[in-house]
RODO-2510 file (C-alpha; in nm, 4 decimals, decimal comma):
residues 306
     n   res          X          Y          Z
     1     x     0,0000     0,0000     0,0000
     2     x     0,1504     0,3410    -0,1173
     3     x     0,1535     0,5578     0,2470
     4     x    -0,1039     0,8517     0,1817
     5     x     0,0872     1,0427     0,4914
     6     x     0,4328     0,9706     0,4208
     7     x     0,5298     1,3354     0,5242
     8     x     0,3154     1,5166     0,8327
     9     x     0,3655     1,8452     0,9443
    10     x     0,2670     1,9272     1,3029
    11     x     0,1991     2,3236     1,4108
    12     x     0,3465     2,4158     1,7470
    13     x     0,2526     2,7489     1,8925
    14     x     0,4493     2,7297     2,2035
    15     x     0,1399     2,6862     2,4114
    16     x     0,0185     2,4025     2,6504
    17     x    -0,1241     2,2846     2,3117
    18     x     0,1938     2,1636     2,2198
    19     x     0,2493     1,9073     2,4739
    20     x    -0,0674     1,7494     2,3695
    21     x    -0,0088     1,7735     1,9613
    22     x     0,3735     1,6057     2,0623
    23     x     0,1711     1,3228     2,2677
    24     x    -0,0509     1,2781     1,9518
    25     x     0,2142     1,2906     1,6927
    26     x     0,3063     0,9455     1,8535
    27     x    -0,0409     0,7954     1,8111
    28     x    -0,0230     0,9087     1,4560
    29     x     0,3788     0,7764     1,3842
    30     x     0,2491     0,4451     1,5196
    31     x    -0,1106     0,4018     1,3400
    32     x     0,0292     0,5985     0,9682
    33     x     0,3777     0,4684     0,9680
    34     x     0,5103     0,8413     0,7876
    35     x     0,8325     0,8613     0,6380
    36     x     0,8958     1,2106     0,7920
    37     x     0,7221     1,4536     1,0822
    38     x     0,8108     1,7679     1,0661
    39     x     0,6959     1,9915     1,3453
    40     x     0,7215     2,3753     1,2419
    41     x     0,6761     2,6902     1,4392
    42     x     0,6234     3,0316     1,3183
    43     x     0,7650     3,3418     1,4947
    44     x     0,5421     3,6737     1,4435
    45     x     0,7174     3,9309     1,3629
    46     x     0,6442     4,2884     1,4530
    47     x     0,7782     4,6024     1,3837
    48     x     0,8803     4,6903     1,7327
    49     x     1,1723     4,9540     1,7783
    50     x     1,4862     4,8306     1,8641
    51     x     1,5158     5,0429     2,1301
    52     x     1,1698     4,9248     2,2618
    53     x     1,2604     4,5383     2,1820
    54     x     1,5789     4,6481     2,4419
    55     x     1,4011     4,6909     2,7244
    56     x     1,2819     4,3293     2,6991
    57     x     1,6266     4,1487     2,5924
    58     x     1,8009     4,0779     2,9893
    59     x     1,9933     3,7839     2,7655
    60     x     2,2718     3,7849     2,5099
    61     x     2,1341     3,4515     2,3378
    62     x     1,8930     3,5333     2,0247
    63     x     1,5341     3,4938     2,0880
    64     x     1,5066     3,2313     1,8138
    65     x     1,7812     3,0004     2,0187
    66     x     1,5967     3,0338     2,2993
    67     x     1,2329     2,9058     2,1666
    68     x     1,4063     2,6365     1,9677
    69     x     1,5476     2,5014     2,3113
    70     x     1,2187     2,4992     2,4389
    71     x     1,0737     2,3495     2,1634
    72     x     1,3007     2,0683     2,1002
    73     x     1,3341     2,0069     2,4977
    74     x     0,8885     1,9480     2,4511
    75     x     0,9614     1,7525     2,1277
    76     x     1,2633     1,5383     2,3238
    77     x     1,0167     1,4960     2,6297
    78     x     0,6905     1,4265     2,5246
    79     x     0,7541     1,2251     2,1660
    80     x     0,8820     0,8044     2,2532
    81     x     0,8433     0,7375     1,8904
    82     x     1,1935     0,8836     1,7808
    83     x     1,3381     0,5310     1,6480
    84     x     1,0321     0,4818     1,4345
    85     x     1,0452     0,8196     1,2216
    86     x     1,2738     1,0752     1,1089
    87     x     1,1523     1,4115     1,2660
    88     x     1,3023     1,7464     1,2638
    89     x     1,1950     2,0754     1,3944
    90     x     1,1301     2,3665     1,1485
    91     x     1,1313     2,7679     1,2720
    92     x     1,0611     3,0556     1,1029
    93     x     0,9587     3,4077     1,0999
    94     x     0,7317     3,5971     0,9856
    95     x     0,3247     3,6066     0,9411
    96     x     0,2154     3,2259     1,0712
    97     x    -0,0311     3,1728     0,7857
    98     x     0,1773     3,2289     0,5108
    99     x     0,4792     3,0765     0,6597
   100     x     0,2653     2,7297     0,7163
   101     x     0,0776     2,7385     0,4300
   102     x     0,4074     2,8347     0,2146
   103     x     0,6042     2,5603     0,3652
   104     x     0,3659     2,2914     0,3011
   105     x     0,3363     2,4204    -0,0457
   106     x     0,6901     2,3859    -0,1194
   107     x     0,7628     2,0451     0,0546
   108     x     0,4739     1,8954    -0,0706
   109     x     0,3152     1,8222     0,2889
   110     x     0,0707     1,5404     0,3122
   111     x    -0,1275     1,5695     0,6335
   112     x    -0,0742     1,8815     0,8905
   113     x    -0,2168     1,8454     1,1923
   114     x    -0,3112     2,1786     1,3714
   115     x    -0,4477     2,1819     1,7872
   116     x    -0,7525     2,3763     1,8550
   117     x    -0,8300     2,4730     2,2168
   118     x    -1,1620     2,4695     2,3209
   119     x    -1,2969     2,7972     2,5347
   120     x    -0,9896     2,9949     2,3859
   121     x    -1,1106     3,2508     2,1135
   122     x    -0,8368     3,4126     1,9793
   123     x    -0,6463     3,1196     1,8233
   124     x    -0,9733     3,0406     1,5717
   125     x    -0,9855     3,2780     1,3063
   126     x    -0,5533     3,1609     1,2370
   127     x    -0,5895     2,7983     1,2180
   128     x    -0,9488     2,8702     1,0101
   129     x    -0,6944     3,0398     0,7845
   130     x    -0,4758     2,7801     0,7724
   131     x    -0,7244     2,4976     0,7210
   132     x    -0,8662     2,6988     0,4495
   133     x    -0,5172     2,7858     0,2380
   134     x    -0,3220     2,4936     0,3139
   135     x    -0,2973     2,2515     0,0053
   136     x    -0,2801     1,8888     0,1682
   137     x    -0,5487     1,7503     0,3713
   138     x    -0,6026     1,9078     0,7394
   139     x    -0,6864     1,7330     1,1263
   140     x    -0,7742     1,9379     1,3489
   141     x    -0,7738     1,8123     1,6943
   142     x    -0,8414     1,9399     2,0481
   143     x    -0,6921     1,8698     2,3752
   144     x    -0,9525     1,6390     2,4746
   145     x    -0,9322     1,4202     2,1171
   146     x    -0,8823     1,0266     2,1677
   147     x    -0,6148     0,8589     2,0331
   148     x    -0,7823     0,6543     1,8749
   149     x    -0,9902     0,6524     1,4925
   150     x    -1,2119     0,3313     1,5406
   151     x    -1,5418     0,5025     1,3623
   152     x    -1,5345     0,7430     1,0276
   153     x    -1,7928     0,9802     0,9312
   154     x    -1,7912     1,0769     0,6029
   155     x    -2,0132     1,4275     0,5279
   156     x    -2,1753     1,3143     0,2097
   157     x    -2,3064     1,5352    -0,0594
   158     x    -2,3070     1,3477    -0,3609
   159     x    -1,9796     1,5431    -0,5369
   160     x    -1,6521     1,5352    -0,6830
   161     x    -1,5208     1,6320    -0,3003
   162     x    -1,7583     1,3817    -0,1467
   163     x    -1,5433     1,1394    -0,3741
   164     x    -1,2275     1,2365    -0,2571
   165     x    -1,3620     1,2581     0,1122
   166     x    -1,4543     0,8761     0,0992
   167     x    -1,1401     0,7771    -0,0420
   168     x    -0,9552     0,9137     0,2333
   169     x    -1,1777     0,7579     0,4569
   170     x    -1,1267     0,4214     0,3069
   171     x    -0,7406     0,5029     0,3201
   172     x    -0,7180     0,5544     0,6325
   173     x    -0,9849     0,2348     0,7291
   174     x    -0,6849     0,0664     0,5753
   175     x    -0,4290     0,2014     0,8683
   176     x    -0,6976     0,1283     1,1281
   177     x    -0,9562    -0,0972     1,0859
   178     x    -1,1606     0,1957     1,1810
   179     x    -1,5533     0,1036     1,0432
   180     x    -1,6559     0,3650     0,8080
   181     x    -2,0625     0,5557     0,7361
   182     x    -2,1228     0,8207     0,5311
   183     x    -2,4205     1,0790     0,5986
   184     x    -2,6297     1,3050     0,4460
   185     x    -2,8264     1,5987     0,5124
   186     x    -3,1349     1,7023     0,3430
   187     x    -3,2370     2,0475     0,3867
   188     x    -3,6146     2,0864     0,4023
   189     x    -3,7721     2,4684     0,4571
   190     x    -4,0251     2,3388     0,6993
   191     x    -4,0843     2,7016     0,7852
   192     x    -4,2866     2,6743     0,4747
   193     x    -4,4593     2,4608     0,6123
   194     x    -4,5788     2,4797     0,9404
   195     x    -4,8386     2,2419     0,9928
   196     x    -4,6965     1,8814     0,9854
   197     x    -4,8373     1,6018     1,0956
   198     x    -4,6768     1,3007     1,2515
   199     x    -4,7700     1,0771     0,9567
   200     x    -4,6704     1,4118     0,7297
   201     x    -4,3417     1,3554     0,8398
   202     x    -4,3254     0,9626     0,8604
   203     x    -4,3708     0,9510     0,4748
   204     x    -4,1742     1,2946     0,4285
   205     x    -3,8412     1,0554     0,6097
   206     x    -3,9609     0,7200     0,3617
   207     x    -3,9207     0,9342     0,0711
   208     x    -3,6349     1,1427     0,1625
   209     x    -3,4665     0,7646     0,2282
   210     x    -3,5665     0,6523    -0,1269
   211     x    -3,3946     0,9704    -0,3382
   212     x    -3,0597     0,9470    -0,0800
   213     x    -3,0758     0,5775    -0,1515
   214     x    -3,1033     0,6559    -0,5171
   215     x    -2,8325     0,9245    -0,5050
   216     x    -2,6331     0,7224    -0,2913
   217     x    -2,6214     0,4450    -0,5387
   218     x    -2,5628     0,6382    -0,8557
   219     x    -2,2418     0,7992    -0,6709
   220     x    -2,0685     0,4514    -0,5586
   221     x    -2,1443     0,3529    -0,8940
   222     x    -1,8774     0,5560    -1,0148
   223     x    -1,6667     0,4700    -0,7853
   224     x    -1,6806     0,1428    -0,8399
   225     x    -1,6710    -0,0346    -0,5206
   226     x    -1,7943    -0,3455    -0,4121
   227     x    -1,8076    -0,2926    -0,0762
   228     x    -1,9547     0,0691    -0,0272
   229     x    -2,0405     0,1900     0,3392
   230     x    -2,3938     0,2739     0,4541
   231     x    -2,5213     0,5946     0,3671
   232     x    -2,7547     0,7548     0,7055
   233     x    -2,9389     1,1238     0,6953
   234     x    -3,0311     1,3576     0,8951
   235     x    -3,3248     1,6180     0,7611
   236     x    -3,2164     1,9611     0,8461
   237     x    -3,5190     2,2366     0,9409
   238     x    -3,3961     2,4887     1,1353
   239     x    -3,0425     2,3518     1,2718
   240     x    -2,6875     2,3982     1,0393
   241     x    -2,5407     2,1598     0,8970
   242     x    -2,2568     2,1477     1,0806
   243     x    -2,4422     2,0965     1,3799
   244     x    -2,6680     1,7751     1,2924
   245     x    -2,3429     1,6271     1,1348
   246     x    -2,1444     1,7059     1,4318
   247     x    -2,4323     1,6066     1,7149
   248     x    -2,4828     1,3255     1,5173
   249     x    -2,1086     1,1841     1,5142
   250     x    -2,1315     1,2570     1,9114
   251     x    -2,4523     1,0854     1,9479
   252     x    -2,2766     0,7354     1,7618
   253     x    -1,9578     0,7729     1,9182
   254     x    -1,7227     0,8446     1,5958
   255     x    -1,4264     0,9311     1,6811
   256     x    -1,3503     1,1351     1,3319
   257     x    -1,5636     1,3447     1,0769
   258     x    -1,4287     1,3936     0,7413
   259     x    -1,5253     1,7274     0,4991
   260     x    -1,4339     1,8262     0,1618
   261     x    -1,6028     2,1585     0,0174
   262     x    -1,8793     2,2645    -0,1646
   263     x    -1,7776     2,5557    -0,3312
   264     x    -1,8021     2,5422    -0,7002
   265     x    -1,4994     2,7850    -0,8197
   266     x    -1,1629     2,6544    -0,9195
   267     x    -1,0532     2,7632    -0,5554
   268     x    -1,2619     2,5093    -0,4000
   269     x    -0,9664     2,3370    -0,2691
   270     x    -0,8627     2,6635    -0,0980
   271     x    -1,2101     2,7796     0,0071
   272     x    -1,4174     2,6454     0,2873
   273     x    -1,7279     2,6175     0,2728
   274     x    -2,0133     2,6824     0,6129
   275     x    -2,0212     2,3959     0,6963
   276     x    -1,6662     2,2636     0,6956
   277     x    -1,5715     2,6221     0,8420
   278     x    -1,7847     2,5692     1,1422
   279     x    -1,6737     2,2297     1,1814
   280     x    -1,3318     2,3054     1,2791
   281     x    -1,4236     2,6047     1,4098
   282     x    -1,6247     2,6899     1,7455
   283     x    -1,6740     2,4099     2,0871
   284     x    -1,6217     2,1240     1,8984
   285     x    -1,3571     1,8652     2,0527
   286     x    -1,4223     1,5723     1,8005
   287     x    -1,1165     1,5440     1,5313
   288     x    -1,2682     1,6729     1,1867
   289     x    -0,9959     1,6062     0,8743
   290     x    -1,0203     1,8857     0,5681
   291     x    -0,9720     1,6690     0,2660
   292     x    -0,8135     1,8484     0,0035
   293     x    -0,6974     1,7340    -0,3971
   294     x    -0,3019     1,8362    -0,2957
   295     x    -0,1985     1,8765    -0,6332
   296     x    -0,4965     2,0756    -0,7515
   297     x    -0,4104     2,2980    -0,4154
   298     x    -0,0807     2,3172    -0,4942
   299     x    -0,0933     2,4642    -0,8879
   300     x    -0,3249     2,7186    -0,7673
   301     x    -0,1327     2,8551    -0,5125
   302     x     0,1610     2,8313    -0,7504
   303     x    -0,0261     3,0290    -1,0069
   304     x    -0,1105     3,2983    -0,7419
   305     x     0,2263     3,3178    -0,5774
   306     x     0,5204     3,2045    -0,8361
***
């Protein structure tokens, strides 16, 4: 089997986050087998006076020696998987989105994992950034995320992403063993529609059943699989998307949700959409993987940036 995460870059942000990302990165070493594992950490700069930036500076060491030590003294702690992977620890300066999203564009990145912490607000609208701009796929995981992928999700919508999302899943299913179920959910207005009945609704949910079983069918057709997962749906009225997918993966006990996007532009790969947006985003602790199409990713940002 060719291994779809042979290279996996970890962000560090020199926050308690980072112990638990390090503690991960050997869950994922042992269950992906990557070649490489690069953990990479971006210093902001500012444009601080020097004479301002002296007033901080009681040390004759360089600031970047000094959060490298830290860094590699975490990495050297926390990760027991040393003799199974070649790892090395990447810093640089500047703006953190670019210098992530640039770096995984030039080393051709296959997974990055970022760490989102739940309660804390001002780290959301980066790693959205991130998630959104980065060409290879994305996990984002929380401080309270098992080590473990026994159960897949799969957010199905019928597309060319939804194709590309199941893959992955099926990929990694390979690594794990993990049991995989896609989902689907139908919007309905029922706003429209005020006055339903219970039996209303009972043959609203039969129906809805027979065009996703339809759907479903004419979309593992091309795929063509044997062994294609079960397809489940939720019908949405007033709640997101995001929410019934994510309430419903908590409800079952999944331990991972996997999105593509539904934009239709050529910078879907770069784009979220709503609903993947708010699945990384917000209270959520439950890993959610970004799938992107790397190369795709990869000769857009090339065309916007070489």
């Amino acid at each position: 089997m060719i291994n779809k995460f042979d290279k996996i870059l970890i962000c560090l942000d020199l926050t308690e986050m980072d112990h638990f990302l390090i503690n991960y990165a050997n869950y994922i070493v042992k269950t992906f087998k990557p070649g490489r594992l690069i953990f990479i950490h971006v210093m902001e700069i500012y444009d601080i006076p020097d004479e301002i930036m002296d007033t901080f500076d009681d040390t004759e060491r360089d600031i970047e020696d000094v959060i490298r030590e830290e860094l590699e003294m975490r990495i050297e702690q926390s990760l027991t998987v040393t003799g199974d992977v070649d790892y090395n620890l990447v810093m640089e300066r500047g703006l953190t989105t670019d210098k992530i999203v640039e770096y995984s564009r030039k080393n051709k990145v296959d997974l990055s994992i970022l760490g989102k912490k739940i309660g804390y607000r001002g780290q959301g609208s980066v790693s959205r950034k991130i998630v959104g701009l980065i060409p290879s796929s994305v996990l984002v995981v929380s401080e309270t995320s098992p080590h473990k992928i026994e159960k897949l999700l799969v957010r199905m919508d019928f597309s060319k992403m939804a194709h590309s999302t199941l893959q992955m899943a099926r990929i990694i299913s390979e690594y794990t063993g993990a049991a995989i179920e896609c989902h689907h959910v139908y919007k309905i207005p029922f706003h429209y529609y005020p006055r339903q009945t219970s039996e209303n609704i009972r043959k609203l949910k039969e129906q809805v059943k027979q065009l996703i079983d339809k759907e479903y069918a004419k979309f593992i057709k091309k795929l063509k699989v044997s062994d294609a997962p079960p397809c489940t749906f939720s019908i949405e009225t007033q709640s997101e998307e995001s929410e019934l997918l994510y309430h419903y993966a908590i409800k079952n006990s999944f331990d991972l949700i996997l999105t593509g996007t539904r934009i239709k532009s050529p910078l879907a790969n770069l784009i979220l959409d709503s609903t993947s947006e708010k699945l990384v985003g917000g209270e959520k602790n439950l890993p959610v993987m970004v799938v992107k199409d790397q190369k795709k990713s990869v000769g857009i940002l090339d065309a916007i940036f070489d």
